[in-house]
DRENDO-1510 file (C-alpha; in Angstrom, 1 decimal, always signed):
<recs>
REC; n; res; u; v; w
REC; 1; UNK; +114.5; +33.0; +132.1 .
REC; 2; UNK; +116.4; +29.2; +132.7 .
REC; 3; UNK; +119.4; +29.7; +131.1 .
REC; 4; UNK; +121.1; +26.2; +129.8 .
REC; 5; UNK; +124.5; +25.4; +131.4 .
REC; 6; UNK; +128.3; +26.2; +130.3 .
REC; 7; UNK; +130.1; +24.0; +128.5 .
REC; 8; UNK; +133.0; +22.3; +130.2 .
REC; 9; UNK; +135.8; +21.3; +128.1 .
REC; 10; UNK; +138.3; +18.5; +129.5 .
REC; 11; UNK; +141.9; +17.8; +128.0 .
REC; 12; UNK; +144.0; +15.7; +129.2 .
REC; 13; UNK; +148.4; +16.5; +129.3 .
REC; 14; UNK; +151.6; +15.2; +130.4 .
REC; 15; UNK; +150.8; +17.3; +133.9 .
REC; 16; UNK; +147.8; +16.0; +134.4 .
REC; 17; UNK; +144.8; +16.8; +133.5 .
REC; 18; UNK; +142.8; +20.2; +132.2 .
REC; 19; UNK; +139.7; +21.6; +132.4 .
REC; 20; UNK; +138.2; +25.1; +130.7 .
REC; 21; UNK; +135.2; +25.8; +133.3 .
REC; 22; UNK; +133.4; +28.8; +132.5 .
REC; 23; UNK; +130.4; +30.3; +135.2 .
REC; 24; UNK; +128.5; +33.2; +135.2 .
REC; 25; UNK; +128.7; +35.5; +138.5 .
REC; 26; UNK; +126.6; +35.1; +141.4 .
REC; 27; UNK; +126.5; +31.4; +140.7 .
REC; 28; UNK; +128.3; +28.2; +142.4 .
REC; 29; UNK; +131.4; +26.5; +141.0 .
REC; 30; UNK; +133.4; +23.2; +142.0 .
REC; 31; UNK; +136.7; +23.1; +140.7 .
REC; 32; UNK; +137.6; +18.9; +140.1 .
REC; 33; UNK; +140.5; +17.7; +141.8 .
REC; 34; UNK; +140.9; +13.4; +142.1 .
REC; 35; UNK; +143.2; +11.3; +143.5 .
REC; 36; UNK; +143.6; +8.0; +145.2 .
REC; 37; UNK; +147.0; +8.9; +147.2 .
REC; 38; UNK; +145.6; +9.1; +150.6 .
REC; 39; UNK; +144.3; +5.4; +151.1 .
REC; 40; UNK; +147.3; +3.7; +152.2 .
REC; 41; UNK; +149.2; +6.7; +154.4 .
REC; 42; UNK; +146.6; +9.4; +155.0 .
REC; 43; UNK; +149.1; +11.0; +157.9 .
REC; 44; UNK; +151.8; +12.3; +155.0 .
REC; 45; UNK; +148.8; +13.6; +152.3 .
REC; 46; UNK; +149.2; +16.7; +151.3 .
REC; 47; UNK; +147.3; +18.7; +149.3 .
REC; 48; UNK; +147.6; +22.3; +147.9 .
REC; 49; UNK; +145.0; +24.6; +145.7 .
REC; 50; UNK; +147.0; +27.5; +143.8 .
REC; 51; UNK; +146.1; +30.1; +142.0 .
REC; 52; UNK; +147.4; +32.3; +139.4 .
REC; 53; UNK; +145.2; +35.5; +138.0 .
REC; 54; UNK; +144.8; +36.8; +134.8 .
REC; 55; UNK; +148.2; +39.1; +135.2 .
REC; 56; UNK; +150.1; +36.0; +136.1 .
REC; 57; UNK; +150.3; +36.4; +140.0 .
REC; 58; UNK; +150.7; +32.9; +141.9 .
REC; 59; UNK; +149.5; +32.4; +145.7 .
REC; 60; UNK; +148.3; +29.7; +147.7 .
REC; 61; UNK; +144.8; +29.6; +148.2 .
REC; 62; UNK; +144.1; +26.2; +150.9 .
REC; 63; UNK; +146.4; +23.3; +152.2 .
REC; 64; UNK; +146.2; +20.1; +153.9 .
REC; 65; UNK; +149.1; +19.2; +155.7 .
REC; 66; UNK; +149.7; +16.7; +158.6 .
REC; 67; UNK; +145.9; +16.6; +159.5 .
REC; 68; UNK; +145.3; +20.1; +159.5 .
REC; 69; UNK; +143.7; +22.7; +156.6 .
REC; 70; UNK; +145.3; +25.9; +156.3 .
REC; 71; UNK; +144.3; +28.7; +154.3 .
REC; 72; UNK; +145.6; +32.3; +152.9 .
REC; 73; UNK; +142.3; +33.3; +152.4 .
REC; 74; UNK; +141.8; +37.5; +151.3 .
REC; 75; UNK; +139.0; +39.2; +152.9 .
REC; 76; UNK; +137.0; +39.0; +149.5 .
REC; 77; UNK; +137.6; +35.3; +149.3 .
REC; 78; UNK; +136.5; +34.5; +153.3 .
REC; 79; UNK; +133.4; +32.5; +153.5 .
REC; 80; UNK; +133.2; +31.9; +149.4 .
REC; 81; UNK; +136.0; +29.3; +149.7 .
REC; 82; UNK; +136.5; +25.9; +150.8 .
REC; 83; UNK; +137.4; +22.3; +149.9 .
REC; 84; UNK; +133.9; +21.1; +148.6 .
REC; 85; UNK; +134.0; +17.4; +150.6 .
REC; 86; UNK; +136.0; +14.7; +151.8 .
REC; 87; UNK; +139.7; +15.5; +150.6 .
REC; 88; UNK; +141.0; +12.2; +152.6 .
REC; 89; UNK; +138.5; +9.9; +150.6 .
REC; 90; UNK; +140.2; +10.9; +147.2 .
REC; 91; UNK; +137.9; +14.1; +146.4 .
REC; 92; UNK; +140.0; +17.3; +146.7 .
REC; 93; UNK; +137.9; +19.5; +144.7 .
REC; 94; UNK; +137.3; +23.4; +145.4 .
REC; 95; UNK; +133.9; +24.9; +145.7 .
REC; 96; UNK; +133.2; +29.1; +145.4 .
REC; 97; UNK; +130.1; +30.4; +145.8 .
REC; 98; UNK; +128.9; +32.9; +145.2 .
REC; 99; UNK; +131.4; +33.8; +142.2 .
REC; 100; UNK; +133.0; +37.1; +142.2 .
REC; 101; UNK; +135.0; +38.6; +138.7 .
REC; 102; UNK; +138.0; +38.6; +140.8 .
REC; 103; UNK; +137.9; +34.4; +141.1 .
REC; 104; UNK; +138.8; +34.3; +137.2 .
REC; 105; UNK; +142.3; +32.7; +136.6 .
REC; 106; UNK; +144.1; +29.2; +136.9 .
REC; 107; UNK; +143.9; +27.6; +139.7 .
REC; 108; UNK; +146.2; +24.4; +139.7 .
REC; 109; UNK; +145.6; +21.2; +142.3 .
REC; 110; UNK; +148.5; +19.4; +143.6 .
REC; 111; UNK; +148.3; +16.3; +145.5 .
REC; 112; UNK; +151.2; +14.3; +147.3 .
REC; 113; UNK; +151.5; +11.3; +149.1 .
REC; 114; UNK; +154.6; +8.9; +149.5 .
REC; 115; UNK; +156.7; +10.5; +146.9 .
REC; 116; UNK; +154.1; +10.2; +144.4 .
REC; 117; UNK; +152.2; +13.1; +142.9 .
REC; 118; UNK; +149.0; +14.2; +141.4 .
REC; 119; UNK; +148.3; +17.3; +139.6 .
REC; 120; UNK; +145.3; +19.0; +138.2 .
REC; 121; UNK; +144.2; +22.5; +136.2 .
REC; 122; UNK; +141.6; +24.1; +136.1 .
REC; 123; UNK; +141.0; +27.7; +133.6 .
REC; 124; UNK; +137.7; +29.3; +135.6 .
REC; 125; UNK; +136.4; +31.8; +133.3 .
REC; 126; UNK; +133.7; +34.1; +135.3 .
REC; 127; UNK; +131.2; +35.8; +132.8 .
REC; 128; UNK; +129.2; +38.5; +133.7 .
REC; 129; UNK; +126.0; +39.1; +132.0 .
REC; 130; UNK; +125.1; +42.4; +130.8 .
REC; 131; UNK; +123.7; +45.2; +132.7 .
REC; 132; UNK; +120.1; +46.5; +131.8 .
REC; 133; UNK; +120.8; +48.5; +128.6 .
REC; 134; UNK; +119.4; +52.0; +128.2 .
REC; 135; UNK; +117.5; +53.5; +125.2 .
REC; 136; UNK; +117.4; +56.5; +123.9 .
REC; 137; UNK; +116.2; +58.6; +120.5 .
REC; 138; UNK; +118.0; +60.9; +119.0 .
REC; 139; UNK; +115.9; +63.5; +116.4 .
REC; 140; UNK; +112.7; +64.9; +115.3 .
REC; 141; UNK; +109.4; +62.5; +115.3 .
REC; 142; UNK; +108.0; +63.9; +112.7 .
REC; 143; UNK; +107.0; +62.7; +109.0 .
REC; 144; UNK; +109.8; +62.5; +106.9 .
REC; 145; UNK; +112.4; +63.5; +109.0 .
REC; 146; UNK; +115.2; +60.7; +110.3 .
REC; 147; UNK; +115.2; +58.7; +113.8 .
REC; 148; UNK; +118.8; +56.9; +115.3 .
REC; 149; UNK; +117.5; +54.4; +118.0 .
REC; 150; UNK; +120.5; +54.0; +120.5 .
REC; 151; UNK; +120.8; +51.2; +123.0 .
REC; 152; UNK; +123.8; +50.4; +125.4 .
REC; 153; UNK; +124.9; +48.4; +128.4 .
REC; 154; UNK; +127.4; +50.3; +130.5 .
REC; 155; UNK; +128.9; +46.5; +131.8 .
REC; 156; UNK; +128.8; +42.9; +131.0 .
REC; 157; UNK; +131.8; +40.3; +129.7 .
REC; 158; UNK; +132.9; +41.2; +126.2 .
REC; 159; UNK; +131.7; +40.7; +123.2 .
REC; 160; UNK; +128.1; +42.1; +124.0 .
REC; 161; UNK; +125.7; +41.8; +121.0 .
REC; 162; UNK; +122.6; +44.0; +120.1 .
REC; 163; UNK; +119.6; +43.0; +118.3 .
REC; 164; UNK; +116.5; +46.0; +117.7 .
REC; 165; UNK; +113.4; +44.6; +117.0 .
REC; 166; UNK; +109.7; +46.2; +116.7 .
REC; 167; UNK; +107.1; +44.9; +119.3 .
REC; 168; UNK; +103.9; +43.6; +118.3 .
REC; 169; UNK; +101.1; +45.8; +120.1 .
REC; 170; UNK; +98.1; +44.9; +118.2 .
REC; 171; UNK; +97.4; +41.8; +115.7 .
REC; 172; UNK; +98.6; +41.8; +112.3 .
REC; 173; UNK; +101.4; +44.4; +112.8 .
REC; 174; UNK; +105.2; +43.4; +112.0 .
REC; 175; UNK; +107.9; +42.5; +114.3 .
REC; 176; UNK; +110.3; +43.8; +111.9 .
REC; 177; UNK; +111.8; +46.9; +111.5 .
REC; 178; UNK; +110.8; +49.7; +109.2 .
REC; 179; UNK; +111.9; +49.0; +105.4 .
REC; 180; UNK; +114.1; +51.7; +105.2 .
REC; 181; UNK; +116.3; +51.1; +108.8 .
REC; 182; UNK; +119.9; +51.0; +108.7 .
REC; 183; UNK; +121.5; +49.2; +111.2 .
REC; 184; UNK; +125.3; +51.0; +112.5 .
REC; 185; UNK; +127.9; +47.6; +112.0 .
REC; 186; UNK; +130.4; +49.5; +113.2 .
REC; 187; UNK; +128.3; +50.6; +116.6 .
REC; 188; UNK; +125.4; +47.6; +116.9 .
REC; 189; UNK; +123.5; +49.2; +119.6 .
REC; 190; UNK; +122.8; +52.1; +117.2 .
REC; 191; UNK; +119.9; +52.1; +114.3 .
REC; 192; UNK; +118.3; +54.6; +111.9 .
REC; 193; UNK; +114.5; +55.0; +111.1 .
REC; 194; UNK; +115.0; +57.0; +107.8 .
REC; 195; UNK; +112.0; +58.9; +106.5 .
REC; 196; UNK; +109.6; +58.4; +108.9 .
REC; 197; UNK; +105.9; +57.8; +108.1 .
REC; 198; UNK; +103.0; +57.4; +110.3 .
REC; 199; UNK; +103.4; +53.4; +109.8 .
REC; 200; UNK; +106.6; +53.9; +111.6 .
REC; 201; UNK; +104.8; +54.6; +115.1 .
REC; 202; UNK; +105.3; +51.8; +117.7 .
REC; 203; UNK; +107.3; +50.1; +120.2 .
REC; 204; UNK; +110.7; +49.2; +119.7 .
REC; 205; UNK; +112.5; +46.9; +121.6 .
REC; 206; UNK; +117.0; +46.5; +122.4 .
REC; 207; UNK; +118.2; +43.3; +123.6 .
REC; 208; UNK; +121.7; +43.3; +124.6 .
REC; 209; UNK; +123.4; +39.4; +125.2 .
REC; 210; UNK; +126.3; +37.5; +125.7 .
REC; 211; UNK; +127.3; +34.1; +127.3 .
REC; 212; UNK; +125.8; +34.9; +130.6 .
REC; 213; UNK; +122.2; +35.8; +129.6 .
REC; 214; UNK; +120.4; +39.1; +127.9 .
REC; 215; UNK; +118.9; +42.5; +129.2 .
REC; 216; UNK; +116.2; +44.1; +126.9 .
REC; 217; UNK; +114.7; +47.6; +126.9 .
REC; 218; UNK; +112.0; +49.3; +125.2 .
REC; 219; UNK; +111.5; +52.8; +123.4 .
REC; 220; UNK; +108.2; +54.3; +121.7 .
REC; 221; UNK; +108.1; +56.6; +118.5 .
REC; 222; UNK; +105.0; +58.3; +117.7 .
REC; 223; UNK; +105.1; +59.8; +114.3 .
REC; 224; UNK; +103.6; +63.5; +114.7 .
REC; 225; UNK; +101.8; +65.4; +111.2 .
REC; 226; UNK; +104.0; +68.3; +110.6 .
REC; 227; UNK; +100.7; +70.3; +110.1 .
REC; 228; UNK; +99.4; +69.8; +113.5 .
REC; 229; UNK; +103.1; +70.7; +114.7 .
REC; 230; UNK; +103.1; +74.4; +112.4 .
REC; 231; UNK; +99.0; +74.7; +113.5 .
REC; 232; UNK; +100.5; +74.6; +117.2 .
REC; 233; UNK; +103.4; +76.9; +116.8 .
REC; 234; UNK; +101.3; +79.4; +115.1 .
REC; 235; UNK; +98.8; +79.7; +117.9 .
REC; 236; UNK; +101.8; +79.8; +120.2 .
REC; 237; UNK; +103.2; +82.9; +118.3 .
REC; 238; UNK; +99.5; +84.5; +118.2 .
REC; 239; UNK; +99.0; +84.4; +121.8 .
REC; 240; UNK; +102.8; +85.6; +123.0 .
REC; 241; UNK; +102.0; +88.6; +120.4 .
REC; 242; UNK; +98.3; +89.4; +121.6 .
REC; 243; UNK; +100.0; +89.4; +125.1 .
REC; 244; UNK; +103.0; +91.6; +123.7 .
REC; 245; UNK; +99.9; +93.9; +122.5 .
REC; 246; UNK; +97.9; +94.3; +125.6 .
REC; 247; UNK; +100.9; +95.1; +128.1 .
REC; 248; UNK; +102.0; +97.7; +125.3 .
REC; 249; UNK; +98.3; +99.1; +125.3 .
REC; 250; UNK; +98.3; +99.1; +129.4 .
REC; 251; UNK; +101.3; +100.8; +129.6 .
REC; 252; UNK; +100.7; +103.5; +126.7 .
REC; 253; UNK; +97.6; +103.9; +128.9 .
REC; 254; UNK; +99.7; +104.4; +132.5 .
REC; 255; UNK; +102.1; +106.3; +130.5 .
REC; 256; UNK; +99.5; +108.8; +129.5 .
REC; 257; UNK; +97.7; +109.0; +133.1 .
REC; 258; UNK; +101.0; +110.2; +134.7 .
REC; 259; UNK; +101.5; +112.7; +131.9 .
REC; 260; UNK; +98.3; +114.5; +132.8 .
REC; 261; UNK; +98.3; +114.3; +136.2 .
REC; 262; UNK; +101.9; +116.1; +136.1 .
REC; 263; UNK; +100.5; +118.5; +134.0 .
REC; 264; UNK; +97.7; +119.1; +136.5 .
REC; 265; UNK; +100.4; +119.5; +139.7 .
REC; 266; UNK; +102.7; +122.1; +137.3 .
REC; 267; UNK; +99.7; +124.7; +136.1 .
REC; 268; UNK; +99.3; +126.7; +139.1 .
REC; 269; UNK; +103.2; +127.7; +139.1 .
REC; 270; UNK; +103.3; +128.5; +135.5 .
REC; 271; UNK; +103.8; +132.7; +135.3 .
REC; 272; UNK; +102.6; +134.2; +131.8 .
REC; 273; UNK; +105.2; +136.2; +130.1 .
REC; 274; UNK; +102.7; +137.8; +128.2 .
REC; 275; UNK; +101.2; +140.0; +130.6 .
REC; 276; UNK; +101.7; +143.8; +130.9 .
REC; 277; UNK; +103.4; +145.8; +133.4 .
REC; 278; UNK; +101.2; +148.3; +135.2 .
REC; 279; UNK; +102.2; +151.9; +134.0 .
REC; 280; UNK; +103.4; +155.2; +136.2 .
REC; 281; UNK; +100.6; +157.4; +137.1 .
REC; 282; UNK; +101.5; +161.3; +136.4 .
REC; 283; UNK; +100.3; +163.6; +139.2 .
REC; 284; UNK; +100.0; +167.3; +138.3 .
REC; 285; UNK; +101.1; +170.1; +139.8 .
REC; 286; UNK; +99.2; +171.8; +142.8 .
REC; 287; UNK; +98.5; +174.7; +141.0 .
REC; 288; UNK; +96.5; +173.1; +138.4 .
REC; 289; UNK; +92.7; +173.6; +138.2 .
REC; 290; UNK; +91.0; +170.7; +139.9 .
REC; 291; UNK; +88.3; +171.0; +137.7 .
REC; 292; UNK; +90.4; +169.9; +134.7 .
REC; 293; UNK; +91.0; +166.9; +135.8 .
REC; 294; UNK; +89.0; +163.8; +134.5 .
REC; 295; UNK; +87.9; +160.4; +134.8 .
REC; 296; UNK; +90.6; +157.9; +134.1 .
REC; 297; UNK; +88.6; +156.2; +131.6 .
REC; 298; UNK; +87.3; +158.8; +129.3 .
REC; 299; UNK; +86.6; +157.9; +126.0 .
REC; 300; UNK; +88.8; +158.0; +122.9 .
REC; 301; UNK; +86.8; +161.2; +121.7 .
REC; 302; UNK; +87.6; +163.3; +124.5 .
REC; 303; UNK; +91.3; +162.6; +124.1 .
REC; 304; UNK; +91.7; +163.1; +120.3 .
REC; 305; UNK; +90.1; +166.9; +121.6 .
REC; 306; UNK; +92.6; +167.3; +124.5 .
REC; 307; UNK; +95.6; +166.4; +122.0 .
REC; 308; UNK; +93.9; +169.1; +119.8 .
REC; 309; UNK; +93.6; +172.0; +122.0 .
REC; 310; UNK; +97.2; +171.2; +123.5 .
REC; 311; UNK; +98.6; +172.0; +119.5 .
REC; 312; UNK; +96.0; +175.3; +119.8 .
REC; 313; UNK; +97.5; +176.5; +123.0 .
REC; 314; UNK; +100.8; +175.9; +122.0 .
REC; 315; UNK; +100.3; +177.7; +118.9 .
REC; 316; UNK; +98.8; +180.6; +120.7 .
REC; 317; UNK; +101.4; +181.1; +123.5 .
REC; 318; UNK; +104.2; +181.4; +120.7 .
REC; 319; UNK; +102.2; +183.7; +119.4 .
REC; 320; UNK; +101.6; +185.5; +122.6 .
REC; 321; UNK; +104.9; +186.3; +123.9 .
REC; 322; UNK; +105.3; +187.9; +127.0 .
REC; 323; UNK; +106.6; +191.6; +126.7 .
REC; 324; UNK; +108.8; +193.2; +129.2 .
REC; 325; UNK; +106.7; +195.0; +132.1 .
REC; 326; UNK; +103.7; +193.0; +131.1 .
REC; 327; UNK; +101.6; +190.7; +133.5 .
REC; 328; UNK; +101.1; +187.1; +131.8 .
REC; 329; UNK; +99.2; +184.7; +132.6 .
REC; 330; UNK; +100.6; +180.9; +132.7 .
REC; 331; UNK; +98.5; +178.0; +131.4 .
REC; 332; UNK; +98.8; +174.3; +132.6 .
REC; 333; UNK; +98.7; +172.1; +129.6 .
REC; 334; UNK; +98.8; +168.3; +130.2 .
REC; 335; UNK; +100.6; +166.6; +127.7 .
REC; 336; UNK; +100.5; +162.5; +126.5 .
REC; 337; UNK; +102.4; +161.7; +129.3 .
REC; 338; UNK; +98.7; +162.6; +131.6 .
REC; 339; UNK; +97.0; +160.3; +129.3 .
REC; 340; UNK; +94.4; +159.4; +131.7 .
REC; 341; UNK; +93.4; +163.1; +132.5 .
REC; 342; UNK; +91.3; +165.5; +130.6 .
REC; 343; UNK; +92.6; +169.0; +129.5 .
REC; 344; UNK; +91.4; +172.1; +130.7 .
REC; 345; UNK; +89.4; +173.9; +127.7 .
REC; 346; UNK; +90.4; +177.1; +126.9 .
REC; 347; UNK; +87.8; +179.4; +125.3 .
REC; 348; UNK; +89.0; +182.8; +123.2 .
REC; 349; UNK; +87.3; +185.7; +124.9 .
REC; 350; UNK; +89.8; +184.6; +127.8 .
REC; 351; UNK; +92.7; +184.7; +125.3 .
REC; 352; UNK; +91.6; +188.4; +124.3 .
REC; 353; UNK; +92.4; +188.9; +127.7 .
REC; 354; UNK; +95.4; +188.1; +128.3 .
REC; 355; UNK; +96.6; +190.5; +125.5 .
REC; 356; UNK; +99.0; +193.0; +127.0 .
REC; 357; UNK; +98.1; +196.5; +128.4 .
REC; 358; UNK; +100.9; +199.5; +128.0 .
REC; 359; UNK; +101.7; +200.1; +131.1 .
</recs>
């Protein structure tokens, strides 16, 4: 992009003349400086540039004295600096290139020669155009809601203007922005897309100027249907809880495999409570008949009769009692402690026996 030149504003004073130069950075200056003092004596010119910056420092930037150019150049100043052609022919001026912020102030030109003097000044103003601006969106692309379009430039010579405009992608649509956008006065970078609509999709463009030139940059909106948004955030939720589902179902699963198999690996040590001590076995006397003894496992007949002749005998023996001097004879009963063994059977001729004799 040409840009057209600065203006350059002359006045002329009672010590000498003034110029107003401004340049943007990066660019060549010459800084005017005439005279016609060194024709006639050229061995007693002298000439001196100086310079005073924008927080009213002076110093001497380059000299010509007695034939010979002298300079108090700074390191940033080296090589940018120099008288820009023949000083001795009239033509003091000074050139920098390439300009640097720092070379902004007032630089004055004095020239001298046989008592007679010659002064110029010159106001060197160095612009600096903007840096590339950045854009950015702030809020929720979809219908209805609001939009702020930001756009800045971090550096650039004060004052930097903004200007928002809508890009033209396709023929027939409008440059300008939506109908109801608000543009921030107080913050000119910054501009708000209120209730969105579909219409409002499309490529928006910053451009960010000043004296020295303009940087642009470019931001899209795309308008989405808040359907299609709620139809996408429902099939989100469905398939985080069908997931939720199946690790619940896999782990009740593992859950209940352990549970057996634990249950499998503890059976063979359980002990039952319920089971019933084995009982004492009676053993009778020596002198009992082995012939009344029985199978353990008679019936329940045969021991309802054994518990019946046991009362008999018992009865009969009171009955029976033993006189002095009489022989008696002694019977082995087997009580419900000898469960398991069948009692002897006593018939009652043999208990007409055993009736006492006189003796």
């Amino acid at each position: 992009m040409r840009r057209s030149p600065l203006p350059v504003s002359y006045y002329v004073g009672t010590l000498g003349t003034h110029t107003e130069i401004k340049r943007v950075a990066e660019e060549k200056v010459t800084l005017p400086c005439h005279h016609q003092l060194g024709l006639p004596e050229k061995d007693t010119l002298d000439i001196e540039w100086l310079l005073t910056d924008n927080e009213g420092n002076q110093k001497v930037v380059i000299t010509y004295s007695s034939r010979h150019v002298y300079s108090n150049l700074t390191e940033e100043q080296k090589g940018r600096v120099a008288f820009a052609s023949n000083f001795l022919a009239g033509d003091a001026s000074l050139q920098i290139e390439p300009l640097k912020p720092s070379d902004e102030g007032r630089y004055s030109c004095k020239v001298k020669n046989s008592g007679r003097y010659v002064w110029s000044h010159v106001i060197l103003k160095v612009l600096v155009r903007p840096s590339k601006p950045k854009c950015e969106l702030e809020g929720e692309l979809t219908e209805g809601s609001d939009v702020t379009l930001q756009c800045e430039s971090a550096s650039g010579t004060k004052p930097i203007m903004y200007y928002w405009q809508r890009l033209r992608e396709k023929e027939g649509e409008d440059e300008r922005l939506p109908p109801k956008s608000r543009i921030d006065y107080s913050n000119p970078g910054r501009v708000l897309l209120h209730n969105l609509t579909m219409s409002s999709s499309g490529l928006y463009q910053c451009t960010a100027g000043n004296e020295a030139g303009k940087e642009s940059c470019v931001v899209r909106v795309t308008v989405r249907y808040v359907q299609s948004i709620g139809m996408i955030a429902g099939a989100v939720t469905g398939m985080v809880a069908g997931a939720l589902l199946i690790f619940l179902l896999v782990w009740l699963l593992i859950r209940r495999k352990d549970k057996e198999r634990y249950e499998e690996e503890e059976r063979p040590n359980e002990i039952r409570e319920d089971a019933e001590a084995p009982k004492a076995r009676l053993v009778k006397p020596s002198s009992s008949s082995s012939g009344s003894q029985s199978s353990r496992s008679g019936s329940s007949s045969t021991r309802s009769t054994a518990n019946s002749a046991s009362r008999s005998q018992r009865t009969l023996s009171t009955e029976a009692a033993p006189q002095p001097g009489l022989a008696t004879h002694t019977y082995s009963l087997v009580g419900p402690e000898g469960r398991g063994s069948e009692p002897k059977k006593v018939h009652h001729a043999t208990l007409t026996k055993a009736e006492p004799h006189p003796a």
